[in-house]
C-alpha positions, -999 to +999 in steps of 0.1 A: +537-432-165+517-405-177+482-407-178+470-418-214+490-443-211+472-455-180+437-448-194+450-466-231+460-492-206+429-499-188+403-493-217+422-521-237+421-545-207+380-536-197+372-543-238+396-576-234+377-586-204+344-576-219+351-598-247+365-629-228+333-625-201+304-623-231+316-662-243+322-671-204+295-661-187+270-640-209+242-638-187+261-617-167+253-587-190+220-575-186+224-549-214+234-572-234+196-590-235+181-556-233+202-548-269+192-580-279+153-576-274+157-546-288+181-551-319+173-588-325+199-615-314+225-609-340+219-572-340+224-567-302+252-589-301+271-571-331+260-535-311+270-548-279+305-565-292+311-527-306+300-504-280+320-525-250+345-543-267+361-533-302+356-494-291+373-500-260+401-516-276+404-489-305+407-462-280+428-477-259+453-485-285+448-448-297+459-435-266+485-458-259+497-448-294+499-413-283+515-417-251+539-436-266+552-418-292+539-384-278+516-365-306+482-348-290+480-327-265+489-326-230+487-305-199+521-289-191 
């Protein structure tokens, strides 16, 4: 298993558990309030959903894409 695939791998599960964890138990993220304060409540909750979730996901699927099918470069 080479080693975008792992790092695809765990960047889509850590925006996956990001996004199940911020409806479960949202006090849990402190930065979360901080982007809120900052940002305003919808503001900091559409910043934070981007930054630790839908990024997450997108580069993780990126590099899962490229391990898979085996464009980019990689060490030899």
């Amino acid at each position: 298993m080479g080693l975008k695939l792992v790092f695809g791998l765990l960047a889509v599960g850590y925006g996956l558990y990001t996004l199940y964890a911020r409806s479960a138990t949202p006090e849990k993220f402190a930065k979360l309030e901080a982007m809120k304060e900052q940002f305003g409540e919808q503001g900091g909750n559409i910043v934070h959903l981007v930054a630790y979730s839908v990024a997450p996901i997108l580069v993780g699927l990126v590099l899962i894409g490229t391990a898979l099918l085996g464009g980019g470069p990689s060490p030899q």
